[in-house]
C-alpha positions in Angstrom: -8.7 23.0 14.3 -5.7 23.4 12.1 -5.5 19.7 12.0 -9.1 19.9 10.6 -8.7 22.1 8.4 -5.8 21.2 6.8 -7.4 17.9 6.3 -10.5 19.3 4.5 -8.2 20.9 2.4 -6.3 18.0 1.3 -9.3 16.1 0.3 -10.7 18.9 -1.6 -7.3 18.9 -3.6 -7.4 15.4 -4.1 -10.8 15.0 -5.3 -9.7 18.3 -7.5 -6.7 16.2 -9.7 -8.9 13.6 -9.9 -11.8 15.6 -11.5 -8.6 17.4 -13.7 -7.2 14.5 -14.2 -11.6 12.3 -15.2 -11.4 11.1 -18.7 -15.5 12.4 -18.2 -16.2 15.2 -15.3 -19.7 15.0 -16.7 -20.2 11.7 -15.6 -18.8 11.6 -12.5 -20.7 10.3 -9.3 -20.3 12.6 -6.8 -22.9 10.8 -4.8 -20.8 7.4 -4.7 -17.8 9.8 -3.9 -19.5 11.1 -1.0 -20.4 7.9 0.2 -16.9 6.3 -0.5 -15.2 9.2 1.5 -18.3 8.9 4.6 -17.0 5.3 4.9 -13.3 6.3 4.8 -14.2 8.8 7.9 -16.0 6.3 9.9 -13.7 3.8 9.5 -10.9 6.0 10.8 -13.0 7.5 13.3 -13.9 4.2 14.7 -10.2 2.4 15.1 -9.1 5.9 16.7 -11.6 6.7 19.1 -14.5 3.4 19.4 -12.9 1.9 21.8 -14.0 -1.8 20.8 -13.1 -1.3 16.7 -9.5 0.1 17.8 -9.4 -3.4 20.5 -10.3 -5.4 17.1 -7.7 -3.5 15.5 -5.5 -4.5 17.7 -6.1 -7.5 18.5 -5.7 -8.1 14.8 -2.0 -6.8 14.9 -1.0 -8.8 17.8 -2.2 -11.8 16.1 0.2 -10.7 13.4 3.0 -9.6 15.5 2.6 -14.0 17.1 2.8 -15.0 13.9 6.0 -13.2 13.0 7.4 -15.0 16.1 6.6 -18.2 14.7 8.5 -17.3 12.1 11.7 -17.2 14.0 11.3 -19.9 15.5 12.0 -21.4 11.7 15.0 -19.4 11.2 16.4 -20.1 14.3 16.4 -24.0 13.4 17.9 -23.0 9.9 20.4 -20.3 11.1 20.8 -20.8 14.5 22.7 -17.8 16.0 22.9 -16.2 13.1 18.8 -15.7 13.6 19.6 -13.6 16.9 19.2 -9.6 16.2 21.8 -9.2 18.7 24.2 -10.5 16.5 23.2 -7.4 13.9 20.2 -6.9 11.8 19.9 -8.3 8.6 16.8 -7.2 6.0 17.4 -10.4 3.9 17.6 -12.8 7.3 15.6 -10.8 9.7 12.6 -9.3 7.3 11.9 -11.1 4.2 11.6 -15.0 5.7 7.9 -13.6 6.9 7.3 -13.3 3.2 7.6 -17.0 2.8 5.5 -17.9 5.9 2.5 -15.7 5.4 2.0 -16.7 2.1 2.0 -19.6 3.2 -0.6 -19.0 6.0 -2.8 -17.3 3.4 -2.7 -20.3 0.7 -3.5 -22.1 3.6 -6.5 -19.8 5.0 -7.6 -19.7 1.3 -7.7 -23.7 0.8 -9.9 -23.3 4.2 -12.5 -20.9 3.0 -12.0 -18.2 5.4 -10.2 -15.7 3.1 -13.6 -16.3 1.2 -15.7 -15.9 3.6 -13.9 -12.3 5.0 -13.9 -11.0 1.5 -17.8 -12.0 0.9 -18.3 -9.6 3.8 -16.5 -6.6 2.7 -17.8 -7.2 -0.8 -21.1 -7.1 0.6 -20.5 -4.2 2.2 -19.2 -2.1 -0.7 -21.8 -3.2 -2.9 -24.3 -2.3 -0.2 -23.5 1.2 0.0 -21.4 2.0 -2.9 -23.5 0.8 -5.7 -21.7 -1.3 -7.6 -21.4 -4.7 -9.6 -20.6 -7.8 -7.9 -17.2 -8.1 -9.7 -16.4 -4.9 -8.2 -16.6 -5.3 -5.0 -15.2 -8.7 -4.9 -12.2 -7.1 -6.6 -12.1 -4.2 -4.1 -12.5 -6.3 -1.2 -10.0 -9.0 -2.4 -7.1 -6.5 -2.7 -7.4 -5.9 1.0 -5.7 -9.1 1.0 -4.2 -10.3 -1.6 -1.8 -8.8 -4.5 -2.3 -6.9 -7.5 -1.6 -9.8 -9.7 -3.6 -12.5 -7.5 -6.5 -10.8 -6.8 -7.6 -10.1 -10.4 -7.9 -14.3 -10.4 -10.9 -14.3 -7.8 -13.0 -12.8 -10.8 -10.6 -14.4 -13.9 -13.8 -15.0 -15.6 -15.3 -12.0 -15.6 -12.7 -9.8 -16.3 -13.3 -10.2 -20.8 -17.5 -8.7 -20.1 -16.3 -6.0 -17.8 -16.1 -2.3 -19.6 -13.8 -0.1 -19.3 -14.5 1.7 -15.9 -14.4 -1.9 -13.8 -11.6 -2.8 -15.4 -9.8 0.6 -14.2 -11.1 0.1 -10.7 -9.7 -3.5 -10.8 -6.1 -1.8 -11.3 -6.7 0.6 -9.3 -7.2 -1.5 -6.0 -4.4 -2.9 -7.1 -1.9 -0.5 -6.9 -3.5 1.3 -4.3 -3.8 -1.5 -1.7 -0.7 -3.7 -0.7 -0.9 -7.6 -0.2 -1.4 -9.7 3.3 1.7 -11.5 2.6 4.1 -8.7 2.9 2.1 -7.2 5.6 4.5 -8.8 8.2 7.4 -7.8 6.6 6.5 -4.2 6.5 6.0 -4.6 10.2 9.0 -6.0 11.0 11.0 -3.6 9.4 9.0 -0.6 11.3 8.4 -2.2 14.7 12.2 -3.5 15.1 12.5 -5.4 18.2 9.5 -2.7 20.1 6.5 -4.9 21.0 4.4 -2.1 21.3 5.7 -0.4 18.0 4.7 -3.4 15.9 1.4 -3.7 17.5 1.0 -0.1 16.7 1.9 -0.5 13.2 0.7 -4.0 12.4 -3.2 -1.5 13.8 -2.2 0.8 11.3 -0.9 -1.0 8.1 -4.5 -2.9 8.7 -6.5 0.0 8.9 -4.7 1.5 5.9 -5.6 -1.5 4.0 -9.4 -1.9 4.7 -9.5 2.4 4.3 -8.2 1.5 1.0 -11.2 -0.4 -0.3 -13.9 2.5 -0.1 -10.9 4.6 -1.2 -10.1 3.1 -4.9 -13.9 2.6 -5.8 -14.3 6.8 -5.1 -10.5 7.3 -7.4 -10.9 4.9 -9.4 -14.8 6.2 -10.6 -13.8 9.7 -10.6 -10.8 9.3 -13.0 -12.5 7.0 -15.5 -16.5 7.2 -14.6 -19.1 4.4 -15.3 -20.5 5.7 -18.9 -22.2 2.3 -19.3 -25.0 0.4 -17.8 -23.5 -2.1 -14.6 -24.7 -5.8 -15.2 -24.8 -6.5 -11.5 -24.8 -10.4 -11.1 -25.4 -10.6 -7.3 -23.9 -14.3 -8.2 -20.4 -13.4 -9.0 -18.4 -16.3 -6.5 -14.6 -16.2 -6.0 -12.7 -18.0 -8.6 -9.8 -20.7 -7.4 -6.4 -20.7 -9.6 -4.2 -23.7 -8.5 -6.5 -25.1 -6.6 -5.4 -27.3 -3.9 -7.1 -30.6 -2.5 -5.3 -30.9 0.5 -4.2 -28.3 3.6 -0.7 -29.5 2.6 -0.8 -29.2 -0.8 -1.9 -25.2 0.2 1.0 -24.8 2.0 2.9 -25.7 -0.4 2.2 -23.9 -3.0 2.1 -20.6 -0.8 5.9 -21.4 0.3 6.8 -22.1 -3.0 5.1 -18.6 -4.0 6.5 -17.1 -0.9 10.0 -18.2 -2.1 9.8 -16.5 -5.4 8.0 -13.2 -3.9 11.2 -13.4 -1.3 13.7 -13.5 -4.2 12.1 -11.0 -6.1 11.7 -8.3 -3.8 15.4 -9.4 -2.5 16.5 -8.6 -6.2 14.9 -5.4 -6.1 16.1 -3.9 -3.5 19.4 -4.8 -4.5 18.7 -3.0 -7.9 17.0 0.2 -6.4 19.2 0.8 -3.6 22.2 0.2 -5.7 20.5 2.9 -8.5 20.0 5.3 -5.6 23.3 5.0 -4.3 24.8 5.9 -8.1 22.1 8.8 -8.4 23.5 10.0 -4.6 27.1 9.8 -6.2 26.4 12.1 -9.1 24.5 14.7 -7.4 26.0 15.0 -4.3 29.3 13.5 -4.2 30.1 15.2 -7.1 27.7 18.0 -8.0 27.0 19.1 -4.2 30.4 18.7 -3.0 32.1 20.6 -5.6 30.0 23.2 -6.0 29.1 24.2 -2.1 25.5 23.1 -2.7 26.1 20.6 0.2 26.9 22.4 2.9 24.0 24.4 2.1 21.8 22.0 2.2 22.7 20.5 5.6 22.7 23.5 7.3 18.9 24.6 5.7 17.7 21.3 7.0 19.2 21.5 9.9 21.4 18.1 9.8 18.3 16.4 8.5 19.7 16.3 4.7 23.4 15.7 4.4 23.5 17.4 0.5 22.1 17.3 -2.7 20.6 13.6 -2.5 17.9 12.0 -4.1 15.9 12.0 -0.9 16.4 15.5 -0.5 15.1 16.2 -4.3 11.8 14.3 -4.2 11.3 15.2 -0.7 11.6 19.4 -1.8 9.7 18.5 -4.8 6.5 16.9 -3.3 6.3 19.0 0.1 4.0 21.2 -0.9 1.7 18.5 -1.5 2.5 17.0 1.9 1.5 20.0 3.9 -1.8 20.2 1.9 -2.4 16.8 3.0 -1.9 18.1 7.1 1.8 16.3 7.7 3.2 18.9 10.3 5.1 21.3 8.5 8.6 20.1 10.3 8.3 17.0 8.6 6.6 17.5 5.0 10.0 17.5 3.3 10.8 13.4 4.9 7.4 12.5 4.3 7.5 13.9 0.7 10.4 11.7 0.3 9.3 8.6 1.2 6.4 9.4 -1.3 8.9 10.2 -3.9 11.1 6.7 -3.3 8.1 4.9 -2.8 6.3 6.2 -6.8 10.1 5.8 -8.5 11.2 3.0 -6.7 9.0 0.5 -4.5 7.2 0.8 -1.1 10.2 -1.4 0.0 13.1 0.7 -0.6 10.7 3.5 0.6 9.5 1.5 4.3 12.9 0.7 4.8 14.4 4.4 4.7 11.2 5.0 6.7 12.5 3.0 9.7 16.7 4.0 9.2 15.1 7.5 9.5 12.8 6.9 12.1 15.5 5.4 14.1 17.8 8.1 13.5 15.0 10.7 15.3 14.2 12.7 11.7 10.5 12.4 12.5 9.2 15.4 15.0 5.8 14.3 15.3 4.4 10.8 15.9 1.9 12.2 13.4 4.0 12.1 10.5 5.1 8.3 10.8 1.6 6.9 11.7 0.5 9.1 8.2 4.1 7.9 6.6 2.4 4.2 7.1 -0.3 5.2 5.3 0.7 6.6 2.5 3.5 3.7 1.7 0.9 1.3 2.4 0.5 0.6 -1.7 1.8 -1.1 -4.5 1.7 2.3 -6.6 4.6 2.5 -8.4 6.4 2.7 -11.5 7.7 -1.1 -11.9 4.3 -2.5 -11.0 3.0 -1.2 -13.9 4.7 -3.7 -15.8 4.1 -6.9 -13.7 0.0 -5.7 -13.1 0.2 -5.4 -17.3 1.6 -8.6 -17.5 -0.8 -10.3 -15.0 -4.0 -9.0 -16.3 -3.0 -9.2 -20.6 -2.7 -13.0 -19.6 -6.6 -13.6 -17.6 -8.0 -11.0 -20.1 -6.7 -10.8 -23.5 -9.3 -8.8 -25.3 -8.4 -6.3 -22.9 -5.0 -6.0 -23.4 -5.1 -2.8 -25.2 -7.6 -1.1 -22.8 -5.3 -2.3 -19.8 -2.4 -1.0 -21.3 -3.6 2.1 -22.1 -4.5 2.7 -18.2 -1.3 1.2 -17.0 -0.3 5.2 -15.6 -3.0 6.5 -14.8 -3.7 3.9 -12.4 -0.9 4.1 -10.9 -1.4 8.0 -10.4 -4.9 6.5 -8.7 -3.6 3.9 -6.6 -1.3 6.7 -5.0 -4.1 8.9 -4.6 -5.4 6.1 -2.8 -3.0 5.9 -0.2 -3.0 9.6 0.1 -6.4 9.9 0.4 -6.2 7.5 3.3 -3.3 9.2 5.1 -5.0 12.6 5.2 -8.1 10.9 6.1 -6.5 9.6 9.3 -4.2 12.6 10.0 -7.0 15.0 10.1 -9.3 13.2 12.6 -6.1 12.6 14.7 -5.7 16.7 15.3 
């Protein structure tokens, strides 16, 4: 009942920022909110406890965790026993290869139709019950699956007619949904060398994803409502960028994108981690240590903080907000900082403290990781600002000033996205 309530709760405060935070309360639809949230709740009600959704579900994750395993196969011909875990875990060897090889797989699937055909459906299904224009819900059920910066392509030319509200919701499904070709990765990282962990996760980081659909259309129209009349072409098709005429031309041009994904995210890491590090140097090598604030620290937490860390800030910073959201109260400070690294930094940095820690035992409950999942499970962050700006100025330059303009507030909304989603699926789990 707690569980329940708690949960109510932290809808009712997210809904509240966003109608703070609506550039018109007056216009917001509170009907398409209710509906978007009704969808959220059925669609965690059904992987949890219909028995045949959760076996899709899962199903759908074990088809991801085999694919992974093909993967390997490729390094082991490349590395040989280098490719082993045994022989020590590495991100860059062990992790980031599946980038190259599911975006491959999805060039591939897109070349085929069936990315097309998947997306029709959900689109169909958004429009259906949500009200909405065709663009729309191609754009919301695209981002299921693809990036923030491909997934604008599949309506490239409709993006100059759309107003101001569909171009917000088109960022916010962005940042607010994460793409199929790091999907594995993210797995990976969290399932380790468990079977039954990755298939757990692989459930979840899908369910987080399609969740996410419903749940950008109800942020993203509550923070910037429709004002204007929707021109709903029931026409709108998916448009092709780089289209390919063969199956092997596809696959090609996924592993070269995969390669430049892999290098980039590689890069980041580097650069975040490395920042952290310095930030960790400062205030608790130096400022904790010589000032007792340390010791303090580790024994308030328990051993669960070792000082005066970055972690620890964000994580004391945004508890509150965690334990509206119904995280157990024993672990709202490590799932506030995950939040916290994942909006500074990137949901990579952020997924891969998520598994040091939960290999280290900092989680209590089961609760908080499956929850964890889903509130990482988003591009929302402060760098992707820049590279969604970039992406969209190019497909629709007479927009380039309204898109700039709602560069941070959609990235507050895609957050809220993921948020939304987690406390969604914590409350109905009790």
């Amino acid at each position: 009942m707690e569980s329940l309530l708690r949960g109510l709760l932290g809808m009712v405060s997210i809904l509240a920022v966003c109608y703070a935070l609506s550039s018109n309360r007056r216009q917001i639809d509170w009907k398409l909110a209710g509906v978007g949230l009704l969808l959220q709740l059925i669609l965690a009600l059904s992987v949890l406890y219909v028995p045949i959704v959760g076996l899709l579900f899962e199903w759908a994750g074990r088809a991801f965790v085999k694919l992974m395993d093909f993967t390997h196969e490729g390094l082991v011909f490349l590395l040989g026993p280098y490719a082993e875990r045994a022989n020590g875990f590495s991100f860059l060897l062990h992790s980031l290869p599946i980038v190259i090889f599911f975006s491959a797989l999805v060039s591939l699937f897109y070349h085929w139709g069936i990315i097309q055909r998947v997306v029709g459906f959900f689109s169909w299904v958004l429009r259906r019950f949500m009200k909405i224009s065709g663009a729309e819900g191609l754009i919301a059920a695209g981002n299921i699956f693809m990036g923030m910066t491909e997934s604008p392509v599949l309506i490239k030319n409709y993006l100059p007619r759309m107003n101001r509200s569909e171009i917000f919701l088109v960022m916010v499904s962005g940042m607010g949904t994460i793409a199929g070709s790091v999907m594995g990765t993210y797995i990976g990282m969290l399932g380790g060398d468990n079977p039954a962990e990755k298939v757990m996760f692989a459930k979840h980081l899908l369910s987080a994803s399609v969740m996410a659909a419903p749940g950008a259309i109800v942020i993203a129209k509550m923070l910037c409502p429709q004002t204007e009349a929707i021109t709903d072409d029931k026409t709108v098709t998916m448009e092709k960028s780089n289209e390919q005429t063969t199956a092997l031309g596809a696959l090609a041009t996924g592993t070269t994108t995969g390669v430049k994904l892999m290098v980039n995210i590689a890069a980041m890491l580097l650069v975040f981690i490395g920042i952290v590090a310095l930030v960790n140097y400062i205030s608790s090598d130096l400022i904790g240590h010589y000032t007792g604030i340390n010791q303090w620290i580790t024994d308030f937490t328990g051993g669960k903080s070792n000082g005066l860390t970055f972690q620890f800030i964000v994580g004391i910073i945004l508890a509150p907000f965690m334990w509206l959201t119904g995280v157990p109260v024993e672990d709202i400070t490590v799932v506030g900082s995950l939040l916290g690294q994942k909006t500074i930094l990137n949901e990579f940095v952020a997924y891969a403290q998520m598994e040091q820690w939960k290999s280290a035992g900092l989680f209590v409950y089961e609760k908080s990781m499956i929850m964890s999942t889903y509130i990482l499970c988003g591009f929302a962050n402060i760098s992707s600002i820049g590279i969604l700006l970039g992406g969209m100025s190019v497909l629709a330059p007479e927009k380039k000033d309204m898109i700039i303009r709602s560069g941070f507030p959609a990235m507050i909304g895609g957050a809220l996205v993921s948020i939304l989603s987690a406390t969604v699926i914590g409350m109905i789990m009790g």
